[in-house]
C-alpha positions in Angstrom: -21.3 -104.6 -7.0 -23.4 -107.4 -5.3 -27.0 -108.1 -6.8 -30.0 -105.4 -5.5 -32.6 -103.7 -6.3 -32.1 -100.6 -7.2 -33.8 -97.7 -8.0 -32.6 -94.6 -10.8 -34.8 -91.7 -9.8 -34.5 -89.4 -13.3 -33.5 -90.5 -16.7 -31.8 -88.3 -19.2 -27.9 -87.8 -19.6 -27.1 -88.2 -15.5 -29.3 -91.1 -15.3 -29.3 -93.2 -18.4 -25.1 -93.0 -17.6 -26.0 -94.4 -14.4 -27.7 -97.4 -15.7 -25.6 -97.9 -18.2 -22.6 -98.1 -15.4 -24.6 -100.8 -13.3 -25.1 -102.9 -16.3 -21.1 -102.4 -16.8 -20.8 -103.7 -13.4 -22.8 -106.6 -13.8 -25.8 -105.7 -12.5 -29.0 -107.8 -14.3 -31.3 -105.4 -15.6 -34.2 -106.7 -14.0 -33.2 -105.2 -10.8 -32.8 -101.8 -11.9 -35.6 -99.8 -12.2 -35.8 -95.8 -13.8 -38.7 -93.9 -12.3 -39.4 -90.5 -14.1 -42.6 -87.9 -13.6 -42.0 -87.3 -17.0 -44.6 -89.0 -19.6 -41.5 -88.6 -22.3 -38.3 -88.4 -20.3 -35.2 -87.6 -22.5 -32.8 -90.8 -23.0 -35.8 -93.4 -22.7 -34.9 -94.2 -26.5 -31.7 -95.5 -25.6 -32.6 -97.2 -22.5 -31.3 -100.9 -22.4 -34.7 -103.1 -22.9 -34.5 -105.3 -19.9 -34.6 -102.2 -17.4 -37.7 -101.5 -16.1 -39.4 -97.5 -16.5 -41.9 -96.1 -14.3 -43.5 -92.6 -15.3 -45.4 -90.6 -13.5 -45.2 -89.1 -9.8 -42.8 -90.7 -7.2 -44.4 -93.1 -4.5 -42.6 -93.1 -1.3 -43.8 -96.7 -0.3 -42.7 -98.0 -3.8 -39.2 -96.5 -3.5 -39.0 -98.0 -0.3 -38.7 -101.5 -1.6 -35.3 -100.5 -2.8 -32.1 -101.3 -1.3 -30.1 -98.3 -3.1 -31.3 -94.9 -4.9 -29.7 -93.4 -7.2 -31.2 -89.7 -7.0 -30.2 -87.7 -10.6 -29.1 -84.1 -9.3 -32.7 -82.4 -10.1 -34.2 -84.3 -7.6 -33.9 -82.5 -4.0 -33.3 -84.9 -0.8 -36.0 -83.5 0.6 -38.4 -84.8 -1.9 -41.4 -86.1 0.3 -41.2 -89.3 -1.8 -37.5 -89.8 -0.8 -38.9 -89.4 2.9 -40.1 -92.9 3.6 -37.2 -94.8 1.7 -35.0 -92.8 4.1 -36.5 -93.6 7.2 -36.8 -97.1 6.1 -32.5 -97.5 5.7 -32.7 -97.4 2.1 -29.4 -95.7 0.8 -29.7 -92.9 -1.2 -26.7 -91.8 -3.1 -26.1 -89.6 -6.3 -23.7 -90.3 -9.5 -21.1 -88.6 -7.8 -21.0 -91.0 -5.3 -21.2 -94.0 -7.1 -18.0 -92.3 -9.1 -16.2 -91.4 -5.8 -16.9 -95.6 -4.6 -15.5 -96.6 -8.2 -12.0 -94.4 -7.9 -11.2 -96.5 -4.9 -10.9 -99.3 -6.9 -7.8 -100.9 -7.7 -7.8 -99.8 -11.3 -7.8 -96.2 -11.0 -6.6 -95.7 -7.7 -3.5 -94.0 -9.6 -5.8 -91.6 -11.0 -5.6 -88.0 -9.5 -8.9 -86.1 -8.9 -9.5 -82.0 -9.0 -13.1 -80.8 -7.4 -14.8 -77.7 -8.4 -17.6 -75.9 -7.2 -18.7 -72.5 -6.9 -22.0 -70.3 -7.5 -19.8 -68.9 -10.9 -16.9 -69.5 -12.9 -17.0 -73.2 -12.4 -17.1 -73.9 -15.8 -14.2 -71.8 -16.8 -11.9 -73.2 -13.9 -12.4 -76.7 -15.1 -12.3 -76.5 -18.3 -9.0 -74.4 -18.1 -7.3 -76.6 -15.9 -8.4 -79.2 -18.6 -6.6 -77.6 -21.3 -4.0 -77.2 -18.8 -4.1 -81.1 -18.7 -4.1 -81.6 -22.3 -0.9 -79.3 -22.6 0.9 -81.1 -20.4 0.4 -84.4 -22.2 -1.4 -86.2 -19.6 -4.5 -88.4 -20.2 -7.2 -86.1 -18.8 -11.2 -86.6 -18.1 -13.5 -83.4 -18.2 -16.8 -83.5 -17.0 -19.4 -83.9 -14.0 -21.9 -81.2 -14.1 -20.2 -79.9 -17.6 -20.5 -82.0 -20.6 -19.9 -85.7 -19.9 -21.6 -87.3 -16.8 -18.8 -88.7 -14.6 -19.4 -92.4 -14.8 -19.3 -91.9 -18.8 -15.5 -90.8 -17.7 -14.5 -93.4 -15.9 -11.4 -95.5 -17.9 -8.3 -97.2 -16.4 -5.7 -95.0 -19.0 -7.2 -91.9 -17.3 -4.5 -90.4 -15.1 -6.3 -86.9 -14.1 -10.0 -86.3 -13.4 -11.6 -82.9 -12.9 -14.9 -82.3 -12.1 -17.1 -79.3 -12.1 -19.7 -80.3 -9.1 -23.3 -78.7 -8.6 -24.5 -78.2 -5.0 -26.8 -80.6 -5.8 -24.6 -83.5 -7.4 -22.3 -82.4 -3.3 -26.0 -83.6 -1.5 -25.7 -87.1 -2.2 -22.1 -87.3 -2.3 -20.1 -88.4 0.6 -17.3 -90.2 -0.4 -14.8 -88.2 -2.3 -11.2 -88.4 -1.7 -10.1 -85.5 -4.3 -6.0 -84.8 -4.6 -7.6 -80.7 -4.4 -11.3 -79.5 -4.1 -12.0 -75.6 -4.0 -15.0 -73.5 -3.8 -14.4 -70.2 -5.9 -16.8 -68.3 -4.7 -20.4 -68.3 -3.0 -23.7 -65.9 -3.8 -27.1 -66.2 -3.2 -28.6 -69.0 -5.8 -31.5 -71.8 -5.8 -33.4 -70.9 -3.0 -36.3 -72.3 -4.4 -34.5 -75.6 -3.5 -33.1 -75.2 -0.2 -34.7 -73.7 3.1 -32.1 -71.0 3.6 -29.2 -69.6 2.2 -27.2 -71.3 4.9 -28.4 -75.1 3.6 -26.8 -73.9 -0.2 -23.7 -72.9 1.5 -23.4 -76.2 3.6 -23.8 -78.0 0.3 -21.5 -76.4 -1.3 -19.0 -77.1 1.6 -19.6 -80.8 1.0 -17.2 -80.5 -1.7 -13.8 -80.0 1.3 -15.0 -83.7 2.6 -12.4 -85.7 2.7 -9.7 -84.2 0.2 -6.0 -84.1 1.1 -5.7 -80.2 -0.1 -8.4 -77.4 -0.1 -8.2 -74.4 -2.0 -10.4 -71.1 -0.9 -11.0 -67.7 -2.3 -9.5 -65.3 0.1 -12.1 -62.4 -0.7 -15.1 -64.8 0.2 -15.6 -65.7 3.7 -17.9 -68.6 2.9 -15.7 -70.2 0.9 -13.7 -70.9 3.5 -13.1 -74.3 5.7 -15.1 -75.2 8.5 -12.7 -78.1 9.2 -10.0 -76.2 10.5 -7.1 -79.0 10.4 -7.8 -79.5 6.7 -4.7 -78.8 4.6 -5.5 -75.4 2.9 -4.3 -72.8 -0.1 -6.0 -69.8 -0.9 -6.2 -67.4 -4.1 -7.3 -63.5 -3.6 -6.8 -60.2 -5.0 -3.9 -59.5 -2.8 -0.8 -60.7 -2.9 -1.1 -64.0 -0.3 -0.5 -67.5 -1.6 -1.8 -67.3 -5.2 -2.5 -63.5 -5.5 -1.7 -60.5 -7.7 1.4 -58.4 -7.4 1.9 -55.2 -9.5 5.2 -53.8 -10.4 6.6 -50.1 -11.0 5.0 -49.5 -14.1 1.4 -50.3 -12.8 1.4 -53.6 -14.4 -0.3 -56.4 -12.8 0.6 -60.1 -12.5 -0.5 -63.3 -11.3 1.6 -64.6 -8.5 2.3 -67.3 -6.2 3.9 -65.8 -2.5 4.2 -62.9 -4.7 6.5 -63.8 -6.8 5.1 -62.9 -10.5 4.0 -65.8 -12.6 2.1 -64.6 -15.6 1.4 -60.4 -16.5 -2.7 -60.4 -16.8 -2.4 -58.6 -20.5 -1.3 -62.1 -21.0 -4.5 -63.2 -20.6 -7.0 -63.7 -23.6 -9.8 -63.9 -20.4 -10.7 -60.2 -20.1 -11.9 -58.6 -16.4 -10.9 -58.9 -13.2 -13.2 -61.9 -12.2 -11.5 -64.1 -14.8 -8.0 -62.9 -12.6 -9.4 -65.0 -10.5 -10.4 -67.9 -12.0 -7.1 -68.0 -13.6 -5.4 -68.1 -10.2 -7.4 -70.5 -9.0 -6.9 -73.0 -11.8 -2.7 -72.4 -11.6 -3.2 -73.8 -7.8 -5.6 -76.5 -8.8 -3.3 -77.5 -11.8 -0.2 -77.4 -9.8 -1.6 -79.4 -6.8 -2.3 -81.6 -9.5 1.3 -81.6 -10.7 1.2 -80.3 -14.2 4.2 -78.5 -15.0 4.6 -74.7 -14.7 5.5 -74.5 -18.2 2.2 -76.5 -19.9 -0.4 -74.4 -17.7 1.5 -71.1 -18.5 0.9 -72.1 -22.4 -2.7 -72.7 -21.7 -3.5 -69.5 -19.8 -2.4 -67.8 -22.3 -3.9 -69.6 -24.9 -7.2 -70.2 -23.2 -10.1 -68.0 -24.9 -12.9 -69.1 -22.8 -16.5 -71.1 -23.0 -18.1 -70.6 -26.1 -20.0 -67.3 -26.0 -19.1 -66.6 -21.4 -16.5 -63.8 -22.3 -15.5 -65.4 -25.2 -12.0 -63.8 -26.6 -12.4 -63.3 -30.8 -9.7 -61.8 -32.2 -7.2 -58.6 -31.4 -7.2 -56.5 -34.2 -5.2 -53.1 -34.3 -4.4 -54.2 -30.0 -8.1 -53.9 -29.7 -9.8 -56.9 -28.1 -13.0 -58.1 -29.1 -15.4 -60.3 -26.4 -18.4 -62.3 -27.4 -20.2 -62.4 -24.1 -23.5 -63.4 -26.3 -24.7 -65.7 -23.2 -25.3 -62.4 -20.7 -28.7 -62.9 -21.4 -30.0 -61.2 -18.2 -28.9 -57.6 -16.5 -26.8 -59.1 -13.8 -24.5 -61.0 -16.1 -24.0 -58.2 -17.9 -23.0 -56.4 -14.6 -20.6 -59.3 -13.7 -18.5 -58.8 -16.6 -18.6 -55.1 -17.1 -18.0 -54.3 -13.5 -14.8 -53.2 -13.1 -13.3 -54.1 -16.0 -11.8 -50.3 -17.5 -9.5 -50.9 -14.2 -7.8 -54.0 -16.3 -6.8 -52.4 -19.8 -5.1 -49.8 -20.8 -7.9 -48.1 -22.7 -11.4 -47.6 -23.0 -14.2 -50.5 -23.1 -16.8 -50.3 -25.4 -20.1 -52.3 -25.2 -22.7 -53.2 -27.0 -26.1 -54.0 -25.3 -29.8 -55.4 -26.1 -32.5 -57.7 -27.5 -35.5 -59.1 -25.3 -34.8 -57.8 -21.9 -38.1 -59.5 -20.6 -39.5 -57.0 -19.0 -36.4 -56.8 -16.7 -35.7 -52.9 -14.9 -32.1 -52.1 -16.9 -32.1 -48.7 -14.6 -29.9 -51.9 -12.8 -27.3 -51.3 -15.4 -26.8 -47.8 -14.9 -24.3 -47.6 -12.5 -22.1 -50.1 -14.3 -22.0 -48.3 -17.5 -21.0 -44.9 -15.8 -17.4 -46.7 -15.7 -17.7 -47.4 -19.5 -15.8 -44.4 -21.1 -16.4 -45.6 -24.6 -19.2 -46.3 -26.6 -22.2 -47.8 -25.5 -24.3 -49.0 -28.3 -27.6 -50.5 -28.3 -30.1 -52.5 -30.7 -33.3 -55.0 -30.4 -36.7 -54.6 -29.3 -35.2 -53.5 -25.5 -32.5 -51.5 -27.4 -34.4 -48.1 -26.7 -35.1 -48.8 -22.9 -31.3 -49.8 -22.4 -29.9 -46.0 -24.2 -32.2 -44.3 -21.7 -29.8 -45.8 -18.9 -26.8 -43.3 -20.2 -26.6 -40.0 -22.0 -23.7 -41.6 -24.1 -25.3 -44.6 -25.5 -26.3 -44.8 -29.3 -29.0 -46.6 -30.8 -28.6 -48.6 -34.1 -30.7 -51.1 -35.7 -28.7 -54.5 -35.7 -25.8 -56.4 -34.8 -23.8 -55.3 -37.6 -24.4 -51.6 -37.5 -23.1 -52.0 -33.8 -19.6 -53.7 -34.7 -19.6 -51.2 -37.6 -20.0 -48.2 -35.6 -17.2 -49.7 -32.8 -14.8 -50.4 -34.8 -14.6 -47.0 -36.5 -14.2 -45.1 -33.2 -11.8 -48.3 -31.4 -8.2 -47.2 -30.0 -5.2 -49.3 -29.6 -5.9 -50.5 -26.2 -9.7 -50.7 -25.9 -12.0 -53.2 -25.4 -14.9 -54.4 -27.4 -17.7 -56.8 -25.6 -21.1 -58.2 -26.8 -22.6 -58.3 -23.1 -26.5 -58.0 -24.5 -28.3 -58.3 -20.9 -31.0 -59.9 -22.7 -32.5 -62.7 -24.7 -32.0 -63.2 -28.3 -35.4 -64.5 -29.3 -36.7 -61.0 -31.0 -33.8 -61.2 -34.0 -32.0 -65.0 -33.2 -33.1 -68.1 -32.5 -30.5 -68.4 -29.7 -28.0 -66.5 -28.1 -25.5 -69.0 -29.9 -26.9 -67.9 -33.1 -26.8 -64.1 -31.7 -23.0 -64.6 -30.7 -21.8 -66.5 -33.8 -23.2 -63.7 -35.6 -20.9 -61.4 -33.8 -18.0 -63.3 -34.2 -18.4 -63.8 -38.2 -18.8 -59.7 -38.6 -15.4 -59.5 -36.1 -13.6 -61.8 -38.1 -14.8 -60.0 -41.3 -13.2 -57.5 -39.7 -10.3 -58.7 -39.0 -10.1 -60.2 -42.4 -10.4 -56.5 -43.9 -7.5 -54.8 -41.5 -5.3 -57.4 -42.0 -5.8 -57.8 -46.1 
């Protein structure tokens, strides 16, 4: 990278990994400059001394003496400071792109690269096909808009890159040449950043650019190519390409041209959504080349993110999900709905907390499909039992589990899907759902002693 003046707009993990990449690449540090609104901007402590930071609000006309911008994800294009530099032929580029320029390099041009967006589930899919990676024995980088910024990835030994991708990381990117992108699924989100619905859905189809394979959801129309002569697989609830195919006894599997792969009950990931996402991640993974074998082991193995539909323990073949981080009603509806189609028995949940003065009559058609218990607790706990005849009120965590697991079949599931905050007992919903797990695996502990 020649010599140039350039400009990081944001500091904290995205941007301080930016700088910290230049100076890698030679770059003096008397021609990079950080610009932040923030008085204190997180990272600024670790900064390297001969970079320059400006605080306070963006000036178009200063930005414009820049020859390259490197815009941290938060900050929209359409900034009015980002206006003049534009006009002006400054080049304005994310960390993304300065990734996507690196991989073209001679050093890790043997380095595959997986792409995943989507408006949920992102997380999951890359981090399976991650553990997928790491089963397989091959030298694997995680990260992007999960965990480690990209550029803090970048190593020759690295063989496999996957990286979770944000519409807004895909609005400054342009130069991604991934072995397999996919967008898993699209629904209405940040519209206080873009001007319609349609400019988040363009963003998100960034992503297909210029990747030898594409992988679409089959039940989501605007997941779907505009690019026609793009090389294309597709995952769905039917049994097409990676599907689902169910045999005489009612038992369903994931498949690939319908031919079974995997029986679902295999799966530690509970609901029909996470069906999904493990299809998804099988094509990603084997357009990646992992062996059949390795990302079997891992799907099976795989209990989820920390506290998203979290798999605890099975204890007398009844599941227990820490879902702690449904900290809103329509989380809560995304994991609960439809989910008594996928087991054998009944599901049980247990609800509340600080519901922030959010209407839970929203929850009452999803916990008409519960047929077991539905218990409630916290401040909210009261308004939530009013939603269904059924539901039982108790006065903490522990009563909850307590209660559950007396009235539990072999068969039934158990999920911690609150629909609220945690602030009125926890500090966090972490706190909230490690307290859940301890009084499961108490549990366990007892049934199995």
């Amino acid at each position: 990278m020649s010599s140039q003046k350039i400009a990081v707009l944001g500091l904290g993990a995205t941007g301080l990994s930016c700088v910290n990449f230049l100076l890698r690449q030679g770059e003096q540090g008397e021609t990079i400059s950080v610009f932040d609104t923030r008085q204190s901007p997180p990272g600024q402590d670790k900064l390297n001394p001969t970079v320059k930071l400006i605080k306070g609000e963006l000036s178009g006309q200063l930005l414009a003496r820049f020859e390259l911008i490197i815009a941290s994800p938060g900050i929209a294009l359409a900034t009015p400071a980002l206006q003049f530099p534009a006009i002006n032929g400054c080049e304005i580029i994310g960390d993304i792109e300065l990734f996507a320029r690196q991989l073209k390099k001679p050093a890790y041009r043997h380095a595959k690269l997986v792409t995943i967006t989507g408006s949920n589930g992102k997380s999951t899919v890359t981090s399976l096909v991650g553990e997928m990676a790491v089963e397989a024995n091959i030298k694997v980088a995680v990260g992007g808009n999960i965990g480690v910024p990209a550029l803090d990835l970048l190593a020759p030994e690295i063989d496999l890159y996957i990286l979770e991708l944000s519409s807004f990381q895909l609005e400054t990117t342009s130069s991604l040449h991934a072995d397999i992108a996919t967008i898993l699924n699209v629904s209405e989100d940040h519209m206080d950043r873009y001007d319609c619905y349609g400019d988040y859905v363009a963003a998100k189809q960034r992503i297909y650019g210029h990747s030898k394979l594409v992988l679409f959801n089959r039940d989501d129309k605007l997941t779907y190519p505009k690019n026609e002569t793009l090389n294309k697989v597709s995952f769905g609830f039917d049994q097409l390409d990676y599907g689902l195919v169910t045999d005489l006894h009612n038992s369903v599997f994931l498949a690939k041209k319908g031919t079974p792969i995997l029986a679902v009950q295999s799966l530690k990931l509970s609901g029909k959504h996470n069906w999904l996402n493990a299809l998804a991640a099988f094509a990603l993974g084997s357009a990646a080349g992992l062996s059949e074998i390795a990302m079997l082991t891992a799907l099976q193995q795989y209990s989820g993110l920390p506290h998203r539909c979290e798999f605890v323990a099975k204890i007398n073949n009844v599941r227990w999900i820490n879902d702690s981080k449904a900290t809103n009603i329509g989380a809560t509806q995304a994991a609960l709905l439809g989910l008594s189609e996928t087991i054998p028995g009944n599901v049980h949940v247990i609800l509340g907390g600080d519901g922030k003065g959010a209407d839970f009559s929203e929850l009452a058609g999803v916990l008409n499909e519960i047929q077991g218990l539905i218990v409630c607790f916290g401040v909210d706990g009261q308004k939530i039992a009013k939603q269904n005849k059924r539901a039982l009120l108790v006065n903490n965590l522990q009563q909850a589990v307590s209660q559950i697991s007396t009235a539990a079949q072999s068969g039934d599931l158990v999920i911690l899907s609150p629909a609220c905050a945690s602030l009125d007992m926890y500090k966090n919903f972490i706190a909230r759902g490690d307290h859940f797990k301890r009084l499961v695996n108490t549990l366990a502990a007892g049934k199995s002693g």
